[in-house]
C-alpha positions in Angstrom: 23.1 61.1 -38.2 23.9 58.3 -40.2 22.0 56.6 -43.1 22.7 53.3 -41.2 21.4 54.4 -38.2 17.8 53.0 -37.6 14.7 55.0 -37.5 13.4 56.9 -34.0 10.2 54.9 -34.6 11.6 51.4 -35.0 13.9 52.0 -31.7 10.9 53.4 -29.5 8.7 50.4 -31.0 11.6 48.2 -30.4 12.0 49.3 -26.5 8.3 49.2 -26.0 7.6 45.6 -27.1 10.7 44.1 -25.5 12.6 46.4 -23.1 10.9 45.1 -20.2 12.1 41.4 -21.1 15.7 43.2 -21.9 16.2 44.8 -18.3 14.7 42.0 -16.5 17.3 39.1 -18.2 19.9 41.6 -17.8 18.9 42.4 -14.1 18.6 38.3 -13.4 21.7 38.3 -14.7 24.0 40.7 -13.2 21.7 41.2 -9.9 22.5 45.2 -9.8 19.6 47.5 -11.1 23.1 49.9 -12.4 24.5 47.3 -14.5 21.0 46.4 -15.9 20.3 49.8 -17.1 23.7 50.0 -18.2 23.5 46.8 -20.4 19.7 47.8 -21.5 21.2 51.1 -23.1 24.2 49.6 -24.5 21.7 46.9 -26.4 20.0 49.5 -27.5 22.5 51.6 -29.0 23.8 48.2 -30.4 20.3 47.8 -32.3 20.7 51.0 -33.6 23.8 50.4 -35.4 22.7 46.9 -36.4 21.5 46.2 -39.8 19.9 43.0 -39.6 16.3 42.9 -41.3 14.4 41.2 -38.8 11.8 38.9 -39.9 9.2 39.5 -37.3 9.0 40.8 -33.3 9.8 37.3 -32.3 13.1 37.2 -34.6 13.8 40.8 -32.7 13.2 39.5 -29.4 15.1 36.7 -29.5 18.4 38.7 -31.0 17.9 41.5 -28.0 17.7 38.7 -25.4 21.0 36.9 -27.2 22.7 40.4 -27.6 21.5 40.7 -23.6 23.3 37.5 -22.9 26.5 38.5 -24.6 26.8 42.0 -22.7 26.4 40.5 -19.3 28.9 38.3 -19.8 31.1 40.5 -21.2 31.0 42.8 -18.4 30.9 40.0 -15.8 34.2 39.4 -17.2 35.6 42.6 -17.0 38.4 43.8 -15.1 36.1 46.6 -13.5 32.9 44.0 -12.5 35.4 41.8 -11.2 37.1 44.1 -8.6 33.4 45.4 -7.5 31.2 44.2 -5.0 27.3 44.7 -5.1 25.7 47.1 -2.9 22.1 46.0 -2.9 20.6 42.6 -3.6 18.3 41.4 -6.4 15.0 44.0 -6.4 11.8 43.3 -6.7 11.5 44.3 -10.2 13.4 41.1 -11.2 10.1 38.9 -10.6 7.4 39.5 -12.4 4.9 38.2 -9.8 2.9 39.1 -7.1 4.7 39.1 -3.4 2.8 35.8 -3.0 5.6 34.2 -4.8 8.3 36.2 -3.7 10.0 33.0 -1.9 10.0 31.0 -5.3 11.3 34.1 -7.0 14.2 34.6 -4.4 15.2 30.9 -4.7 15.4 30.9 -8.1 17.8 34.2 -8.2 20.0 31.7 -5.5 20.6 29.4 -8.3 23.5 29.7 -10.0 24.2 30.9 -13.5 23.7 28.3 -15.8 20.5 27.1 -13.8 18.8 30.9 -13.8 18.9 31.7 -16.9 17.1 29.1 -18.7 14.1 29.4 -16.3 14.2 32.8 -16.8 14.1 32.2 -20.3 11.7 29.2 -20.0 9.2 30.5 -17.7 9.3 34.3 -17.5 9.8 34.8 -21.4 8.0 31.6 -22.7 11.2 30.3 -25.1 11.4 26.6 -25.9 14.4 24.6 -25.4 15.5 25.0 -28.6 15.1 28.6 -28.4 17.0 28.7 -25.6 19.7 26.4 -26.6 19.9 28.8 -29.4 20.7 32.2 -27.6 23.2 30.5 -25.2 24.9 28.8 -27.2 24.4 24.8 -25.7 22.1 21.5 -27.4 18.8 21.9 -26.5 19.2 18.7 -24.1 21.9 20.3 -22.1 18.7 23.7 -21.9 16.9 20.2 -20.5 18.7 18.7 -18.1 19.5 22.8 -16.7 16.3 23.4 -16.6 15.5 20.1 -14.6 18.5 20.4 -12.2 17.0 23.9 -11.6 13.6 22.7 -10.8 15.2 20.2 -8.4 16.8 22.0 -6.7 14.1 24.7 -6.0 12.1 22.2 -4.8 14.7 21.1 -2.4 15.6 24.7 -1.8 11.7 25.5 -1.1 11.1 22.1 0.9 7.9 21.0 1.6 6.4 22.7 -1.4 3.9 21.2 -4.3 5.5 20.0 -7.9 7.6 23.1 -8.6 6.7 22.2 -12.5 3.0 23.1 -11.7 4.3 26.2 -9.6 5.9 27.8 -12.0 3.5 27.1 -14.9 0.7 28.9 -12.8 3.5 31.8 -11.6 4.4 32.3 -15.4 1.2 32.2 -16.7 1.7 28.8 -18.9 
């Protein structure tokens, strides 16, 4: 191996502390458990090659989610994702709540793109804004008015239920 490559230790620590958060943004993403394991692996193999001295586990998480990000969208615009169709829907394992919310959960994977992610981001993974803004590349405002597009139209999506703010806080944990 390598001198460059980074230790087993610091890979398996890695994986531990934020693979879960890895395969479920990639999973939200693409909607196919096959892709998500396939980007999970390849951002992992990227981390192993990667030479950045991380500060702390936040400073990691936030580069696995942003290296995430890039790798879904890369292979959503591929040539071979494009001429594919899925074959099963979003799984369970892409909420990480209870069945009791399953109908806020499968709304939210309904919205598109640019509205799921940062509530993902916001409300499964606790990231700010800024944070957010940060790993996709927008202003913080425009992470703002997403995230209160996407609330609005949960709540339409979800008629008839209580402030979807308070609903996801107590979902999320916040």
């Amino acid at each position: 191996m390598q001198s460059t490559l980074r230790s087993d230790a610091f890979l398996c620590a890695a994986m531990e502390s934020c693979g879960d958060a890895v395969y479920r943004l990639a999973l939200c993403r693409l909607r196919s458990r096959a892709d998500a394991e396939d980007v999970y692996q390849e951002v992992f193999l990227r981390l192993i090659r990667d030479t950045t001295d991380f500060q702390d586990g936040e400073h990691l998480k936030a580069w696995l989610l942003r290296v995430t990000l890039s790798r879904c969208n890369d292979l959503r615009r591929s040539a071979w994702f494009k001429r594919t169709a899925p074959i099963d829907e979003l799984p369970e394992t892409a909420a990480p709540v209870p069945d009791e919310h399953a109908d806020l959960w499968n709304a939210v994977a309904q919205l598109p793109y640019d509205l799921r992610i940062p509530i993902h981001l916001h409300y499964v993974e606790g990231y700010s804004t800024e944070e957010i803004a940060d790993m996709v590349g927008c202003r913080p405002a425009t992470v703002r008015t997403r995230l209160h597009r996407a609330r609005k139209q949960l709540k339409l999506d979800l008629e008839g239920t209580d402030d979807e703010y308070e609903r996801f806080a107590e979902v999320a944990g916040h």
